[in-house]
N, C-alpha and C positions, 0 to 999 in steps of 0.2 A: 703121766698124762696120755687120755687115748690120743691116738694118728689120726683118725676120722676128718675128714672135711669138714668145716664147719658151712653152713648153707644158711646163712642170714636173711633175713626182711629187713629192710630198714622203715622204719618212720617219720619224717620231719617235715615241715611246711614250709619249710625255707627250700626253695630249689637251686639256691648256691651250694649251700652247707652239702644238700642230698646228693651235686655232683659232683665238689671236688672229694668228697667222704668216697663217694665209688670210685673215682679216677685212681685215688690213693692204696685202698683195698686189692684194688683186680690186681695189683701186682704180687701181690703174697701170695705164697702157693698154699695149700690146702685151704684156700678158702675161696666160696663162691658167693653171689651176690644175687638170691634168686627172685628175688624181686624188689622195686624201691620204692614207694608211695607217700603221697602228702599228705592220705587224710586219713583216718579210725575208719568210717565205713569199707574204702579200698581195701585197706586190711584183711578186713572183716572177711569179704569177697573171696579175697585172695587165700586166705586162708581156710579157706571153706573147699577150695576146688581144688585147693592142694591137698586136702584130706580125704576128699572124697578118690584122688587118681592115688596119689602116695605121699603118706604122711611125711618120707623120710626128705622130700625136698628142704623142710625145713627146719633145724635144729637151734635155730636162735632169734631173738628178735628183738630187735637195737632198734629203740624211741628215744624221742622228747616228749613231752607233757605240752600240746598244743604248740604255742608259738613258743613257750617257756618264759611268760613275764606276766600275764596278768592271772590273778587269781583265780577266777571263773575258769581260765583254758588250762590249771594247774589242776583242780578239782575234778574238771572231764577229764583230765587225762587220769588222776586215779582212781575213776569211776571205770575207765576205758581196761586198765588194766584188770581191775579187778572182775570184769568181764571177760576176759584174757585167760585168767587163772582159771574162771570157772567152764571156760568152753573147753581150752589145753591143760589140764593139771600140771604137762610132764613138759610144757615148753619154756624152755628157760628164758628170761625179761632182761637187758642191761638197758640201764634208764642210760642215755648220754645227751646229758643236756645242762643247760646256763644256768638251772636253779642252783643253787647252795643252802637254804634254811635247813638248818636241823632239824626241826619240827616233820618239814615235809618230808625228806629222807626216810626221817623215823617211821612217816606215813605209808612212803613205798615199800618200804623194808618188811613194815608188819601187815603188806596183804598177799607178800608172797614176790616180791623185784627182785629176783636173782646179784643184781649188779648195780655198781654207777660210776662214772667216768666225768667229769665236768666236760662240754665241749674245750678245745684247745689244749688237751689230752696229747703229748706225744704218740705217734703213730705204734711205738712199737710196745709202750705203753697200753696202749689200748687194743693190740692186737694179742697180748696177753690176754689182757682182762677178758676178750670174747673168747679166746681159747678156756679160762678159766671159768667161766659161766657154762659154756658149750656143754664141758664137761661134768656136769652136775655140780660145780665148786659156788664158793660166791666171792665176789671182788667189789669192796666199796673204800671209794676213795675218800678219805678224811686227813685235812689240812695238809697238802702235798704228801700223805703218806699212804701206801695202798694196803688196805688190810684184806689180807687174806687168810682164810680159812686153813684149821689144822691141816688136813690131807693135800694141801697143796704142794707142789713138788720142790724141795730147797735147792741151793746153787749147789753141787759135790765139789768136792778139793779142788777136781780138776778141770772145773769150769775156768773158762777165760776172763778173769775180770780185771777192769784196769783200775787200780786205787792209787791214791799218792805216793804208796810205797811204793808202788810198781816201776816207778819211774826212778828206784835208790837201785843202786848196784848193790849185789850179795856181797860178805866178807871175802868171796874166795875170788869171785871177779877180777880181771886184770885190769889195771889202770882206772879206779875207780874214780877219780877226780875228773879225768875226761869223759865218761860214759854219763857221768853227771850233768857236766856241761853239755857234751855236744846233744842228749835228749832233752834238755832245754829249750836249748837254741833250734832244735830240728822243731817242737813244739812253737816256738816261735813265729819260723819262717813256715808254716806248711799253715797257721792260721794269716799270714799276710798274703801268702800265696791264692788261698781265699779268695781272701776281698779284696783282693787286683784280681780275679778273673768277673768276679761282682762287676765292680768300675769298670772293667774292661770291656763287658756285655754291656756294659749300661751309657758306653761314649758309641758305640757300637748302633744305638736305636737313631732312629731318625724322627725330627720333627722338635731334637733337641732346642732347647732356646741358647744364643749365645753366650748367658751366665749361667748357664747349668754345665753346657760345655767347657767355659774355662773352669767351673767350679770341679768339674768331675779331672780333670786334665792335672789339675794342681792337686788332687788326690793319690792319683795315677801318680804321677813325680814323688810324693811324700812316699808311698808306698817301696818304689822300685829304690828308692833310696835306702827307705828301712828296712829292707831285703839286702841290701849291700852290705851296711854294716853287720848286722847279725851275721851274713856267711864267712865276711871277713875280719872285721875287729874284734866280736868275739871268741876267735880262735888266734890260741898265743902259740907261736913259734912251735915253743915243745909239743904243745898236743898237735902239730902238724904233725912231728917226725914220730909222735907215737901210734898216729890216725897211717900215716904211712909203713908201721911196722905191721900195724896188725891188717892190714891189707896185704901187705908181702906176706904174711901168715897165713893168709887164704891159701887153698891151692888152685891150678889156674883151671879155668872153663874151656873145654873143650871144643874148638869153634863149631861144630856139628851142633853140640848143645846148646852151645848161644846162640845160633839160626832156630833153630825150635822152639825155644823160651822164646825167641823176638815173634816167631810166627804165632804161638800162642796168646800172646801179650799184644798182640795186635788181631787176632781172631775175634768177632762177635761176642760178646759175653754176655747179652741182653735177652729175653726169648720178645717175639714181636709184644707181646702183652705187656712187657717193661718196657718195650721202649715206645707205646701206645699211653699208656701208664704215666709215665714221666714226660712226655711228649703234653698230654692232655692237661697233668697237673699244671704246668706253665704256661696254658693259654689259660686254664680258671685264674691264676696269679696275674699273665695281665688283664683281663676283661673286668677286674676289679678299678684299672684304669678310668681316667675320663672318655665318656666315647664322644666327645664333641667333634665334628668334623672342621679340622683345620685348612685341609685341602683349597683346591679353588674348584673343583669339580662337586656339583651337587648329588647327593648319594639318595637313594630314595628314603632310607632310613632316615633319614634327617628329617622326617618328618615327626616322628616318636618322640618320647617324652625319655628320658637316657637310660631310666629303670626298666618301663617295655625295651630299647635296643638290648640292653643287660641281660634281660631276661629272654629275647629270639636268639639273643647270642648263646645262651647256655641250651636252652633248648635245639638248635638247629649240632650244637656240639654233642652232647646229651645221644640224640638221635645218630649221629655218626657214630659215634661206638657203640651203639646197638647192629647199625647198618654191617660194622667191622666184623664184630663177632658173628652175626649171620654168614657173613661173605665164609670166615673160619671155619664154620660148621658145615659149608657146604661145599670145601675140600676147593675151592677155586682154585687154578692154575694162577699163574703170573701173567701168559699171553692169551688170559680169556677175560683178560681187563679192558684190553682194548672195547673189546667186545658188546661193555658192559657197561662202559662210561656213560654215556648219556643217560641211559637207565638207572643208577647209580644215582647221578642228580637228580634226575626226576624224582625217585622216590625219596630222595630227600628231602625234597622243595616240598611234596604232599604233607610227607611224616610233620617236619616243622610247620606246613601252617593250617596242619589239624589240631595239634598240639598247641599252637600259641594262639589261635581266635578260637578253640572249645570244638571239640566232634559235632556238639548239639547243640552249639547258641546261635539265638536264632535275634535280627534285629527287625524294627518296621520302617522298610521305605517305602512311601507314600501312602495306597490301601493294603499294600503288599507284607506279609510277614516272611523273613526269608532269613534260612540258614545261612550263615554267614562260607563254612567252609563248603556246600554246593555249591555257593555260587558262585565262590573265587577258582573252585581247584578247574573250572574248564578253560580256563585262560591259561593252559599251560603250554601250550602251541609257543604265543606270545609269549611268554616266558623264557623259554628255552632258546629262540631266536634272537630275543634281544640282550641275555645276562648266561644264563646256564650254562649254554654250552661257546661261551664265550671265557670263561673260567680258565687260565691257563694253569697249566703245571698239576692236574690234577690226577692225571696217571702213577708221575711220578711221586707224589705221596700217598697214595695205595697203596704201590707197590712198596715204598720204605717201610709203610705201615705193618703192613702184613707179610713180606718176604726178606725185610730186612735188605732189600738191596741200596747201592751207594746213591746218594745223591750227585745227579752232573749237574749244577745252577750256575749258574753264571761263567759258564766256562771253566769251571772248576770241579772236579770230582771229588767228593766228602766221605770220606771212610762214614761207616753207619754209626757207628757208638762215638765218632768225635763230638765235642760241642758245636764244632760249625755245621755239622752237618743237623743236629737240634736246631739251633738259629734258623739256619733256611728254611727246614720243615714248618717249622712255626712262624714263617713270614707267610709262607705257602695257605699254610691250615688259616692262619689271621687272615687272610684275603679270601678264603673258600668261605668262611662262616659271613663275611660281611657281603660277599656277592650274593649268595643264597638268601642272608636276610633282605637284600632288596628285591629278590624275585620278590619276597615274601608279602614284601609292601607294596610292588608296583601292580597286580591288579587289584589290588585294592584303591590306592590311587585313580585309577582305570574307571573305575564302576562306583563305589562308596566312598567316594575321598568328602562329600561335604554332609554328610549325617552325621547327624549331633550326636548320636550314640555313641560312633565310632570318633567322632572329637573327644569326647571326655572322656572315653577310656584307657586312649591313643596317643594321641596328639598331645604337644607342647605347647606351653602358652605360645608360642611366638608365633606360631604356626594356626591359628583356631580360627583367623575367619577368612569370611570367602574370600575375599579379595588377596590376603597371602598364601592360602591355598591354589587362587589359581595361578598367581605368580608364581609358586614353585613346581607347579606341573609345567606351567611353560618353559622352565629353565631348565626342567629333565629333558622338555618334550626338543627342543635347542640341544642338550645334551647327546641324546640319539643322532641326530643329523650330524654334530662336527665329530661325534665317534664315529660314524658307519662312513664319513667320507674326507677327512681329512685327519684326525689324532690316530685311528687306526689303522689307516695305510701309511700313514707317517711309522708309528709303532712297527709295522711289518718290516719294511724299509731298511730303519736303522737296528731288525733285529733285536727285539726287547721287547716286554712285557712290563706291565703297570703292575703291581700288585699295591693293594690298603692293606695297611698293618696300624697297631695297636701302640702308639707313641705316646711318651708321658703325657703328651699336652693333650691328646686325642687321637684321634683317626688319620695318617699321614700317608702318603705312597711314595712311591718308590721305584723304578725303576731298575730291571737287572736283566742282561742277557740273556739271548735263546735264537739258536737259528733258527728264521719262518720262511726260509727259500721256497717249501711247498705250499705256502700261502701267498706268496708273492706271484707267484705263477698264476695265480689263480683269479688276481682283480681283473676287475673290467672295468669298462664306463669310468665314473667320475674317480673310484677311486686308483684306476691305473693313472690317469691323468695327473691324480696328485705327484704320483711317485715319479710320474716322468718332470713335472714341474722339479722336483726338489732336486732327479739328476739334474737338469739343467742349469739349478741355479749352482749348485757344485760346483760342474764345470765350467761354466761360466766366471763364477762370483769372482773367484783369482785376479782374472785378466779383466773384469772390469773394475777389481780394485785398483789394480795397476792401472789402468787407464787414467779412472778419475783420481789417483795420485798425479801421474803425469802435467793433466788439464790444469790440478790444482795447484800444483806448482809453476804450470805456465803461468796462470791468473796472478799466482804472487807475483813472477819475476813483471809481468808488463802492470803490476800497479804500483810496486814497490821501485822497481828500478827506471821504468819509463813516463810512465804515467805521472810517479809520484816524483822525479828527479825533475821533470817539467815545468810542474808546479809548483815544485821549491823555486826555480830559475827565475818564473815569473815574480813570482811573490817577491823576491829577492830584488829583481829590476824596478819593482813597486816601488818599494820602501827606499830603494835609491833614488828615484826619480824623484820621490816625495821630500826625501833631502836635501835633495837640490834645490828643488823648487825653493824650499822657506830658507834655504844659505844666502839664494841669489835676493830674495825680499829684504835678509836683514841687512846685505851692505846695498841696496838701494835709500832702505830708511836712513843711513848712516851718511849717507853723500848730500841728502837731501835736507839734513838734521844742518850739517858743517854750509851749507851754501847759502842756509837763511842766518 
């Protein structure tokens, strides 16, 4: 098989499918991703100005047949192909797509489709299959089994494959009843191992409900338990003392070498593209979540219908790793980020909300016909002032991004290739795509928030008429005010950032340290004020706890002891007097009774 890079197109109308498909790709090396598109004409375009500069940008071209379900968009698509064939003779086709009919196969097959793949296609699966297409071969997948063409390359002897026998010890093998066992039990524990770091990630989210938490919790417990037994009741005595012979059979490591192996084994192993890569494929994994806003704070987004949030959210992500690999190619240093932040967002904020309201759609307010993205991108002043550059922690996922340096969050510094140091980026990355998407909203809000156009293409039912549209500008418009003069110098204060992340139930925040000493320095007027209030009730709060403990305790002692012991005495002299009284009536009646 040649070496050659493969330099694909892709086609698909789904813009999920189109970017977790890239996110997953850019990490394989010899292959590039030179363009991605949703529709046949683009294509077309695209194909046309690559031929005319150099043909060699592209070597493959991976479609679906329209949306891939209804008939009509099954027939353009191999009407589209066979247009395909007749512009490119020599450009190889792999259909990947949710059809399965026989018939229609049969139909791609005989106007010249190179390939096919069902979507849901294992990755490395189908990273063949485009290698095997690429190269003039053909790969069609029928009933889980992939059939490939004579000339295609077989496993040789000395391939690595792992089969059920791989797992029997040879005849000549020592202690084969142990090596049996213990690659069992090691296959075992290294799949519970797993799904306790799963469960572990997954107690780990916030916004959990209290039966999912105990639910996940008593998971967690089954797990760590059936880890116990396997390492331990699994193994019988003897095979300890034989596991410990052939360890004494080792010879020993030389501590020089075991520092080196540790310093390797702990060295980067990721290049930024993998860890960009794998970083990205696990925000498309959660944005498949609900995006309901659970929070108590109003988000602008929350105005959308969940499939628009869905879809600014892929798009505004989409647009970062285009931003990334620019930054790449133009050799950026690490301390020319600083530099570049706000610029960075800005052109972010544009790219998504050219891309998510159309270059050229245009709607009509009042006599007026008006581009929709002219009119919003000049509000970006306001944008930036009130969300943008408001965005914390956004240096430092650049720089993990693209330089692979360590995460410091929460007072914690995170090696690059740990899992935690993933987690945090991706609390980080979940809070950059959902601030951006409210820049994205809020002039919009500003200016077109009550055009019907922009309701039904927009907007959610809850949200469609005047009266709850302008009660949700006023509770943003309320929102700005207790942020810009009390929840953020609060925030500064106690040293902490808010971030929104992508929780099972929805949209939740969070709270995690960061020193803002040189922000703090920096308030005036109202919201230094706050901060001096909240020293003071600190200092205070103590000793006027104690005080009104004190008070409260005097108030008991003189109602309980003086107060209340008084008008027991009373009561007490009552109820005798009152005895008296009717003692002395009844031997008066008695004297009185005897003398008649």
């Amino acid at each position: 098989m040649s070496d050659r890079p493969i330099k694909l197109l892709l086609i698909d109308q789904d813009p999920i499918f189109r970017l977790g498909l890239r996110v997953a790709l850019e990490a394989i090396p010899n292959l590039e991703i030179t363009a991605v598109v949703e529709n046949d004409p683009t294509a077309l375009q695209i194909l046309a100005e690559i031929a005319k500069e150099d043909p060699n940008q592209v070597n493959l071209v991976v479609l679906e047949f329209g949306n891939g379900r209804s008939t009509t968009s099954q027939q353009l698509g191999l009407q589209f192909c066979r247009q395909l064939k007749a512009l490119y003779p020599n450009l190889p086709i792999l259909l990947l797509s949710s059809i399965q009919e026989q018939g229609l196969l049969l139909a791609a097959k005989s106007i010249g489709i190179n390939g096919y793949c069902p979507k849901g296609t294992p990755l490395p699966e189908l990273v063949a299959a485009m290698q095997e297409v690429a190269n003039s071969g053909d790969y069609w997948f029928h009933d889980t089994q992939a059939i490939i063409t004579p000339n295609s390359p077989l496993p040789t002897p000395n391939s690595s494959l792992l089969t059920p026998n791989s797992l029997l010890p040879t005849p000549n093998s020592p202690l084969p009843l142990y090596r049996l066992r213990n690659n069992l039990r090691l296959s075992g524990i290294s799949h519970i191992e797993a799904t306790l770091a799963a469960v572990t990630a997954q107690l780990q989210v916030p916004g959990l409900t209290v039966l999912d938490r105990a639910i996940l919790a008593g998971q967690r417990r089954e797990l760590v338990a059936a880890h116990w037994l396997l390492n331990r009741l699994l193994v019988s005595s003897q095979e300890k003392q034989e596991s410990d012979i052939l360890v004494a059979d080792e010879p020993p490591i030389n501590p020089s070498l075991s520092s080196a192996i540790q310093q390797r084994q702990m060295s980067p192993l990721l290049s930024p593209g993998t860890l960009q890569s794998a970083l990205f494929a696990s925000c498309v994994t959660k944005l498949q979540l609900p995006l309901r806003n659970v929070t108590d704070i109003p988000l602008e987004i929350d105005i959308f219908r969940e499939d628009k949030k869905r879809e600014l959210l892929y798009l505004i992500l989409q647009k970062l790793a285009e931003q990334l690999d620019e930054l790449r190619a133009s050799k950026i240093e690490i301390n020319q980020l600083y530099e570049v932040k706000f610029r960075l967002l800005s052109e972010l904020w544009q790219a998504a909300i050219t891309a998510f309201f159309g270059k050229f759609s245009r709607i009509n307010v009042g006599n007026q016909n008006l581009e929709i993205v002219n009119y919003l991108l000049p509000n970006i002043e306001v944008v930036q002032r009130d969300i943008l550059n408001k965005i914390p922690l956004v240096l430092e996922l650049y720089s993990y991004l693209m330089f692979q340096t360590e995460l410091n969050i929460d007072n914690t510094s995170y090696p690059v290739v740990s899992a935690e140091a993933k987690s945090q980026a991706l609390m980080i990355l979940e809070n950059l795509l959902i601030q951006v998407a409210n820049g994205v909203a809020q002039p919009l809000l500003n200016s077109l928030a009550d055009v019907e156009a922009i309701k039904q293409n927009f907007y959610g039912r809850q949200l469609i008429s005047t009266r709850e549209i302008e009660r949700f500008r006023n509770d943003l418009s309320w929102k700005y005010r207790l942020k810009n003069y009390i929840s953020e110098p609060k925030a500064i204060f106690e040293s902490r950032y808010e971030l929104f992340v992508i929780a099972p139930r929805g949209i939740a925040n969070i709270s995690v340290y960061a020193p803002r000493n040189q922000e703090l320095e920096k308030l005036s007027n109202i919201p230094l004020v706050v901060t001096l209030l909240l020293e003071f009730s600190d200092a205070i709060a103590p000793r006027l706890k104690s005080l009104l403990a004190f008070i409260g305790s005097g108030i008991v002692f003189i109602l309980t002891q003086i107060i209340g012991r008084g008008l027991g005495l009373i009561g007490r002299g009552i109820l005798q007097g009152i005895g008296s009284v009717s003692l002395v009536e009844k031997n008066l009646r008695r004297n009185s009774d005897r003398s008649k």
